[in-house]
Z-matrix of the N, CA and C atoms (Angstrom, degrees):
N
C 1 1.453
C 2 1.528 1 109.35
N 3 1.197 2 101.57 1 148.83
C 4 1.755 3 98.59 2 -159.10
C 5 1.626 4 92.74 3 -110.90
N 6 1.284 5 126.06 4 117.56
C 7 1.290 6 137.43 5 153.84
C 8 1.438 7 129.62 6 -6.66
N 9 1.431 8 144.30 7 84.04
C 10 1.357 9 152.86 8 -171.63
C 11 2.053 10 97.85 9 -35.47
N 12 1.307 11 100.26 10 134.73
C 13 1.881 12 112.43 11 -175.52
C 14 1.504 13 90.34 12 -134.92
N 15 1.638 14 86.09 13 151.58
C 16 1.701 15 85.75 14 157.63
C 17 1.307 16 96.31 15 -146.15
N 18 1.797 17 95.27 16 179.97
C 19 1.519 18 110.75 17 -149.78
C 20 1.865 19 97.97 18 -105.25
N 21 1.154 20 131.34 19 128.60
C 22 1.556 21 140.15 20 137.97
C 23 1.007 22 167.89 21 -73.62
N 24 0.975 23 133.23 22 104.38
C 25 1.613 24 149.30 23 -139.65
C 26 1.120 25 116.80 24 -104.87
N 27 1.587 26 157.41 25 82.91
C 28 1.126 27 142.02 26 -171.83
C 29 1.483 28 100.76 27 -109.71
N 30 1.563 29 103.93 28 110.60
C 31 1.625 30 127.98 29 173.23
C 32 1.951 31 115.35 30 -78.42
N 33 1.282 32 98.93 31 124.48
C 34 1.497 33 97.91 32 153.58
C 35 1.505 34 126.53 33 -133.04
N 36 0.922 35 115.70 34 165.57
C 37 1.546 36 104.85 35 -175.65
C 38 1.481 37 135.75 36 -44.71
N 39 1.078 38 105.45 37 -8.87
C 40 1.403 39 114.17 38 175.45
C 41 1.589 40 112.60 39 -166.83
N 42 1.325 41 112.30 40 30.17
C 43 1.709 42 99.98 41 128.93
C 44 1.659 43 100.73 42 -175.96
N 45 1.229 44 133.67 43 -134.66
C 46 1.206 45 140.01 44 -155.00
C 47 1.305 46 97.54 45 -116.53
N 48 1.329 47 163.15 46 64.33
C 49 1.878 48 135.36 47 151.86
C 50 1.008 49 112.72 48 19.05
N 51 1.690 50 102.36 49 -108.01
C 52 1.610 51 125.63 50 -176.49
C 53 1.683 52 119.80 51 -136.81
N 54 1.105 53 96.45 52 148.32
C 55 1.765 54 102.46 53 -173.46
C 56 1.217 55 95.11 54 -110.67
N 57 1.321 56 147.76 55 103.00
C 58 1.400 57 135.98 56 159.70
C 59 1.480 58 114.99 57 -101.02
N 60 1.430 59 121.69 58 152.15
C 61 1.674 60 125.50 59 163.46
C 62 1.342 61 113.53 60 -106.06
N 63 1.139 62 127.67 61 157.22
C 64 1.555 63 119.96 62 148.70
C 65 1.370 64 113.73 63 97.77
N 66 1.864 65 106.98 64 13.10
C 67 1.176 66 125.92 65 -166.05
C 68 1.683 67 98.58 66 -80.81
N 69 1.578 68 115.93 67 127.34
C 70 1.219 69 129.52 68 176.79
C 71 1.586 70 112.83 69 -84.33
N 72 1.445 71 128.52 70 -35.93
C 73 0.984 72 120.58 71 -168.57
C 74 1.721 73 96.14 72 -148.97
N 75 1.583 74 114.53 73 169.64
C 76 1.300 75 122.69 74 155.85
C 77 1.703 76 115.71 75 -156.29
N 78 1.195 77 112.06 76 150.62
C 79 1.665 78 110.07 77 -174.40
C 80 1.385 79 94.76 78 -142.90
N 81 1.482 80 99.24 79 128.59
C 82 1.688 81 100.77 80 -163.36
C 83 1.545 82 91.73 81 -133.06
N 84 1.639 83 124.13 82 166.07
C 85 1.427 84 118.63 83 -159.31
C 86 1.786 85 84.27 84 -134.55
N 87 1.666 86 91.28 85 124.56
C 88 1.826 87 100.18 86 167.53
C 89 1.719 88 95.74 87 -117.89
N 90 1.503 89 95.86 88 169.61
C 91 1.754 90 92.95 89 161.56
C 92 1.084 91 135.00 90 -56.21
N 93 0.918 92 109.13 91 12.84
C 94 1.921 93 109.54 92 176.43
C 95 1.364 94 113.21 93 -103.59
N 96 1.824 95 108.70 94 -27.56
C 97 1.230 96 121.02 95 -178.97
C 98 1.193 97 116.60 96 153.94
N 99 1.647 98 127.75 97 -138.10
C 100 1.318 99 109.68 98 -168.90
C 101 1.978 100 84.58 99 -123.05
N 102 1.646 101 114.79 100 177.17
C 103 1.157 102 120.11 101 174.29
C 104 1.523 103 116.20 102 -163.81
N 105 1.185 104 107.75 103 158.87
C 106 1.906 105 104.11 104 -178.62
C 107 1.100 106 97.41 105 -119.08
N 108 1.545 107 88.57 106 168.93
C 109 1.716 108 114.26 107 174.46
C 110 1.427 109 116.37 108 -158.37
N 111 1.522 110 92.33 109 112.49
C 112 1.837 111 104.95 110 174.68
C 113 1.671 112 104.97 111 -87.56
N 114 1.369 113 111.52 112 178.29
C 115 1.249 114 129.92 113 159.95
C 116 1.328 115 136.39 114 -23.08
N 117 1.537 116 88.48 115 -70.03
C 118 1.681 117 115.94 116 158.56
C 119 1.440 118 124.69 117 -31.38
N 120 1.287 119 104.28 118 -75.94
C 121 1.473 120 137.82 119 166.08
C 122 1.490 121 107.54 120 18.56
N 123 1.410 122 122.44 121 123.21
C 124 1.540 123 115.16 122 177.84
C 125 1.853 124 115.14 123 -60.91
N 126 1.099 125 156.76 124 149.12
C 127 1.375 126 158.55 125 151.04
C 128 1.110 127 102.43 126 -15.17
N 129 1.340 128 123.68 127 120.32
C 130 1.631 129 120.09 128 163.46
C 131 1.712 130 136.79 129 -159.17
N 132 0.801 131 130.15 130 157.00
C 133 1.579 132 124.76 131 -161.42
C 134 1.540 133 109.65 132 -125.63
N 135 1.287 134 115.68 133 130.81
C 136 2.051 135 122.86 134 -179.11
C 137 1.439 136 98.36 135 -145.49
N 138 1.036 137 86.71 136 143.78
C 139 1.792 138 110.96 137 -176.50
C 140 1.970 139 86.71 138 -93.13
N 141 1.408 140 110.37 139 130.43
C 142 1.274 141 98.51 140 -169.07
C 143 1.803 142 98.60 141 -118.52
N 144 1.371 143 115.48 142 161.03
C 145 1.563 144 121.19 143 -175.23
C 146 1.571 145 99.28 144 -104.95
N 147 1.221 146 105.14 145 163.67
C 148 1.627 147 123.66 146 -163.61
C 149 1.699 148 76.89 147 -70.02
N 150 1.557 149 100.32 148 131.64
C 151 1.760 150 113.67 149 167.20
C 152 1.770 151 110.57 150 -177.47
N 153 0.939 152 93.40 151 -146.38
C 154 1.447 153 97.95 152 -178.77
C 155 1.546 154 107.19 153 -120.47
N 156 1.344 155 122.40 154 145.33
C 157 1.445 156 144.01 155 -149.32
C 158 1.478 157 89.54 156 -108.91
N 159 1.581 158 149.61 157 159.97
C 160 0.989 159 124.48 158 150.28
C 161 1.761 160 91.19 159 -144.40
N 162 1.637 161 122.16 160 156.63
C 163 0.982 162 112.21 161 -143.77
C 164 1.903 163 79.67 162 -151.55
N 165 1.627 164 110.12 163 142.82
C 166 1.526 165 100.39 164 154.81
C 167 1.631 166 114.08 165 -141.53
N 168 1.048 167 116.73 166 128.24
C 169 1.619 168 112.82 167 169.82
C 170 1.850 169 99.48 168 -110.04
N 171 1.123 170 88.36 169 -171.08
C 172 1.778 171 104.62 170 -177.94
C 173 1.197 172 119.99 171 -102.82
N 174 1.602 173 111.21 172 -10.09
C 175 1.433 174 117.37 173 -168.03
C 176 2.097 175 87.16 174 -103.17
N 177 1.219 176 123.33 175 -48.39
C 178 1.035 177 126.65 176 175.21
C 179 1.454 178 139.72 177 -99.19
N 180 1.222 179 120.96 178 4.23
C 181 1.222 180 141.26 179 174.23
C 182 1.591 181 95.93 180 84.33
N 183 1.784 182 91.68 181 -140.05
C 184 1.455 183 125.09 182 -170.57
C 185 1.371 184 111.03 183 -89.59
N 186 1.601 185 129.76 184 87.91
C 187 1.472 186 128.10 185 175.46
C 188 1.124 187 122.34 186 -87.55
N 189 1.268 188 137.74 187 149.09
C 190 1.093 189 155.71 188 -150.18
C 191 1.837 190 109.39 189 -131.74
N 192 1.337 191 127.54 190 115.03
C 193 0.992 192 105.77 191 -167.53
C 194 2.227 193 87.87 192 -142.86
N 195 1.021 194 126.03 193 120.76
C 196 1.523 195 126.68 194 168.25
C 197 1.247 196 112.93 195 -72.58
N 198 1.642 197 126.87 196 117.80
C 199 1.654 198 137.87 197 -165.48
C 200 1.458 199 88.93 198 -118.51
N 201 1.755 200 111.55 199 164.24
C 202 1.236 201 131.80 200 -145.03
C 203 1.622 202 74.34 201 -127.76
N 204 1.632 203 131.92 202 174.80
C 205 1.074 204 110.35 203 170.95
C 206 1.449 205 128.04 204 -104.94
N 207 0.978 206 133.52 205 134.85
C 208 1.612 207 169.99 206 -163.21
C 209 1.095 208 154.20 207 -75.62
N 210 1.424 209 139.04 208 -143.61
C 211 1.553 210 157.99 209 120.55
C 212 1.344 211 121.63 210 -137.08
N 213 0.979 212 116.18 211 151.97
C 214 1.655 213 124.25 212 -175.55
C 215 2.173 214 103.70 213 -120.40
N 216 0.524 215 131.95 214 115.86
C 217 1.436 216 131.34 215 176.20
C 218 1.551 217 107.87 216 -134.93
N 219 1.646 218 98.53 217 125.86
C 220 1.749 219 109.01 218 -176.36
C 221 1.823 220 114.66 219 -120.06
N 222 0.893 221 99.42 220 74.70
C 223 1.908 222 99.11 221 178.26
C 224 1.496 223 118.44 222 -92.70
N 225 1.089 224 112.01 223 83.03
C 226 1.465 225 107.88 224 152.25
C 227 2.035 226 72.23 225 111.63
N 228 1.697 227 106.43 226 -154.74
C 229 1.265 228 94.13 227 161.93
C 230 1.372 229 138.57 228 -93.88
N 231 0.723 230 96.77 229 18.41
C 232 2.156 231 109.34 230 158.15
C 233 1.645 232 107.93 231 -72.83
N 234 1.244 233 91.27 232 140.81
C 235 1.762 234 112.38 233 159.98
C 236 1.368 235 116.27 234 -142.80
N 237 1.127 236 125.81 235 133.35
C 238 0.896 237 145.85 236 -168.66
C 239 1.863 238 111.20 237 -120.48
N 240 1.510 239 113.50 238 122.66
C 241 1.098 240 125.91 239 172.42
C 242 1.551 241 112.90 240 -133.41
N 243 1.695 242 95.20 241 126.91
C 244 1.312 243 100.76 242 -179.08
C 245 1.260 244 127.07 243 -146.97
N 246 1.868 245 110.48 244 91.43
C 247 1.328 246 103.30 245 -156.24
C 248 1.573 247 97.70 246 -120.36
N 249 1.281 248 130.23 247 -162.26
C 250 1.563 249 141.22 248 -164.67
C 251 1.285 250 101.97 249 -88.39
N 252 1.470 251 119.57 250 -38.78
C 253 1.116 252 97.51 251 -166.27
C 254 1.469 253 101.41 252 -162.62
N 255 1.744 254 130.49 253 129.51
C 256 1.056 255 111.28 254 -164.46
C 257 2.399 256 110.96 255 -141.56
N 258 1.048 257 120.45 256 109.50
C 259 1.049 258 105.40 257 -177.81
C 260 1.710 259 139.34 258 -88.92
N 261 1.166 260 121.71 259 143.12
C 262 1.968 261 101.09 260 -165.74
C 263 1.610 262 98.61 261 -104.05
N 264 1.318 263 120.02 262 169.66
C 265 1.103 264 132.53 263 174.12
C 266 1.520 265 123.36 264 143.23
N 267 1.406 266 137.49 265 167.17
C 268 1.138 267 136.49 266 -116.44
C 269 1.907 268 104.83 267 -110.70
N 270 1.610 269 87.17 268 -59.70
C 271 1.930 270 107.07 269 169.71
C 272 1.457 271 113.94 270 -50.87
N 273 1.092 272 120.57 271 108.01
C 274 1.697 273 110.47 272 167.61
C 275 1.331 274 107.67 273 -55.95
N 276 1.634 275 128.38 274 -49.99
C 277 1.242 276 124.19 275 156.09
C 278 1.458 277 136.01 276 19.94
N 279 1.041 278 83.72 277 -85.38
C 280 2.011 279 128.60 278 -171.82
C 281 1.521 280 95.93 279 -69.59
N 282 1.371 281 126.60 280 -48.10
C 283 1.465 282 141.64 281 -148.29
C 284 1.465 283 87.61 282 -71.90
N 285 1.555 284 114.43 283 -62.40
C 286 1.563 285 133.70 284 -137.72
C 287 2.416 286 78.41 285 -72.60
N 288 0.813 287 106.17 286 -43.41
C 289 1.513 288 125.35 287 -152.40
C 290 1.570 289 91.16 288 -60.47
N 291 1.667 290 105.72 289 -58.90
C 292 1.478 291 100.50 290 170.32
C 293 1.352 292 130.08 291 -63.48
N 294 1.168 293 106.08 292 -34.24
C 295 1.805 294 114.81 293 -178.90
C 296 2.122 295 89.20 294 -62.97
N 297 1.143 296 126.93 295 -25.69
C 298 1.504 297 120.64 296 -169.25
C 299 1.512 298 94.02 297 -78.16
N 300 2.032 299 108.12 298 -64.08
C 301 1.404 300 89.57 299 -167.45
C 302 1.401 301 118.33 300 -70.78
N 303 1.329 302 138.47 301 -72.65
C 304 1.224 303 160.68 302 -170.36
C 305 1.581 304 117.37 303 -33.24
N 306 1.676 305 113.91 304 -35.34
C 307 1.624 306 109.94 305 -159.71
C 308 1.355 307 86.58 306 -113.06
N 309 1.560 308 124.38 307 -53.20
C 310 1.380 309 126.35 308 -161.12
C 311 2.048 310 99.37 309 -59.99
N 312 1.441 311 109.28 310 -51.78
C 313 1.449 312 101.28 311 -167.29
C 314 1.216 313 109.52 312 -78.44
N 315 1.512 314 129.03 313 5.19
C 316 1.356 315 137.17 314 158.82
C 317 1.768 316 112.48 315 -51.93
N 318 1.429 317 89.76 316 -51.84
C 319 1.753 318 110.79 317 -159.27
C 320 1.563 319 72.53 318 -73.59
N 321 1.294 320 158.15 319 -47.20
C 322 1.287 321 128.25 320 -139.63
C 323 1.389 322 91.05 321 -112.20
N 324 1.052 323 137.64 322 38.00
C 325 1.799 324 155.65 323 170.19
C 326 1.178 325 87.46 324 -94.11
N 327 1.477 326 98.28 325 -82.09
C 328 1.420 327 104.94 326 -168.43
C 329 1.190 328 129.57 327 -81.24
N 330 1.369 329 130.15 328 26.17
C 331 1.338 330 131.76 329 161.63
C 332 1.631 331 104.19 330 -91.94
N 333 1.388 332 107.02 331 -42.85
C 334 1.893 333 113.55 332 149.90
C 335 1.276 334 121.02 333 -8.97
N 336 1.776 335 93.79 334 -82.77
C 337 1.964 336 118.16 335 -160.26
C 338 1.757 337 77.08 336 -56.68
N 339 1.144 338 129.14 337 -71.00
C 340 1.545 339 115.77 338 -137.89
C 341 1.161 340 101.70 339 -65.43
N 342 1.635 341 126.29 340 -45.56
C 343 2.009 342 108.09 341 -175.88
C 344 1.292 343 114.43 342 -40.41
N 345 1.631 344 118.68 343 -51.24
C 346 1.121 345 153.29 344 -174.14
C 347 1.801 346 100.78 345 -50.70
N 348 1.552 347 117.98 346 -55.58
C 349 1.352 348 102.75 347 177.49
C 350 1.784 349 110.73 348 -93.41
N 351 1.538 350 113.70 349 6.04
C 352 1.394 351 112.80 350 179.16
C 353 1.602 352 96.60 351 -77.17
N 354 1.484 353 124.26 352 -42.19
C 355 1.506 354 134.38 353 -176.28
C 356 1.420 355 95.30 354 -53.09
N 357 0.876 356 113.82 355 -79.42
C 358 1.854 357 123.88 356 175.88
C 359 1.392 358 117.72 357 -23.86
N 360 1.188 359 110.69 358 -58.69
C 361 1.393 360 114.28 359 -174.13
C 362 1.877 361 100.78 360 -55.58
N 363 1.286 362 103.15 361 -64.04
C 364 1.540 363 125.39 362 -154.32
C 365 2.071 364 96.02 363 -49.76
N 366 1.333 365 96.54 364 -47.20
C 367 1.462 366 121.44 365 -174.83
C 368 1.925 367 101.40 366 -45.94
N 369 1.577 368 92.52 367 -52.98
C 370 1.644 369 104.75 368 178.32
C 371 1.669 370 120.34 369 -66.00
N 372 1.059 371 105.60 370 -25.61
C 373 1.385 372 136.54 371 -177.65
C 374 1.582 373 95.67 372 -59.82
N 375 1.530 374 114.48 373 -89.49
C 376 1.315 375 144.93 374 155.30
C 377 1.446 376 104.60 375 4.86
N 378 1.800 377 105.78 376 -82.95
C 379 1.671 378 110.52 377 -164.22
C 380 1.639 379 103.20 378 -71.62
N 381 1.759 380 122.07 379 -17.98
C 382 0.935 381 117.52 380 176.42
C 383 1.843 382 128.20 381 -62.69
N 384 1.194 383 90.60 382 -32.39
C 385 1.483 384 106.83 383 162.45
C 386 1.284 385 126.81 384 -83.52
N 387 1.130 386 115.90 385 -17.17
C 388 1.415 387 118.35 386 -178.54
C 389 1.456 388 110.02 387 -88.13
N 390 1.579 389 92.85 388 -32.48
C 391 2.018 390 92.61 389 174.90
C 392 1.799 391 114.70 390 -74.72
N 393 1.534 392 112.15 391 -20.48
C 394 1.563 393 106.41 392 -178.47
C 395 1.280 394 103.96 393 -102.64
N 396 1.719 395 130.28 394 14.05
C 397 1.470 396 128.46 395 146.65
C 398 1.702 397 122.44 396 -70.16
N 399 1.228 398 94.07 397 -16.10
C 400 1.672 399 105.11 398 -153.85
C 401 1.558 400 90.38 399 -90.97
């Protein structure tokens, strides 16, 4: 009897990552921490944090892939990953280094732009009312 696999999907906004089959295991990292998923595995959905993806088939071992942050969704044997932004390669090293520079100082870009357009808005808000008092 041949061992239950499932198949992987890593989505980004504008095109496909990787399609793998035959995937034995996966351990994916949310804010709470890290978590696996076999075959078995009941159906389930995690909002996942910028980390490292880790992936194993039989034809390719243990992959390593750095995700931007996401969703993870597992129905039946499909999974589905679909985050902003995701990089492949071999060094966990290198991986962990990019997930530091590239995704994390992203999120603190844009925690920037938005105060920055929350001020703006509020500001517009403000003179907007002040001009239909007058």
């Amino acid at each position: 009897m041949q061992p239950a696999r499932m198949n992987l999907k890593i989505l980004l906004p504008f095109r496909i990552f990787a399609e793998k089959s035959g995937v034995l295991r996966i351990v994916a990292e949310t804010r709470t921490g890290s978590f696996g998923l076999f075959p078995r595995r009941l159906d389930c959905v995690a909002a996942l944090a910028p980390g490292i993806l880790v992936f194993e088939t039989a034809a390719e071992g243990e992959v390593c892939v750095a995700v931007d942050e996401g969703v993870l969704v597992k129905a039946g044997a499909d999974v589905l990953v679909s985050v902003r932004n995701a990089i492949g390669g071999t060094d966990l090293g290198k991986l962990r280094a990019a997930v530091e520079q590239e995704f994390l100082n992203l999120a603190e870009q844009e925690t920037s732009v938005r105060s920055v357009l929350a001020k703006l808005e509020s500001g517009f808000v403000r003179r907007f009312a002040a001009f239909h008092h007058e």
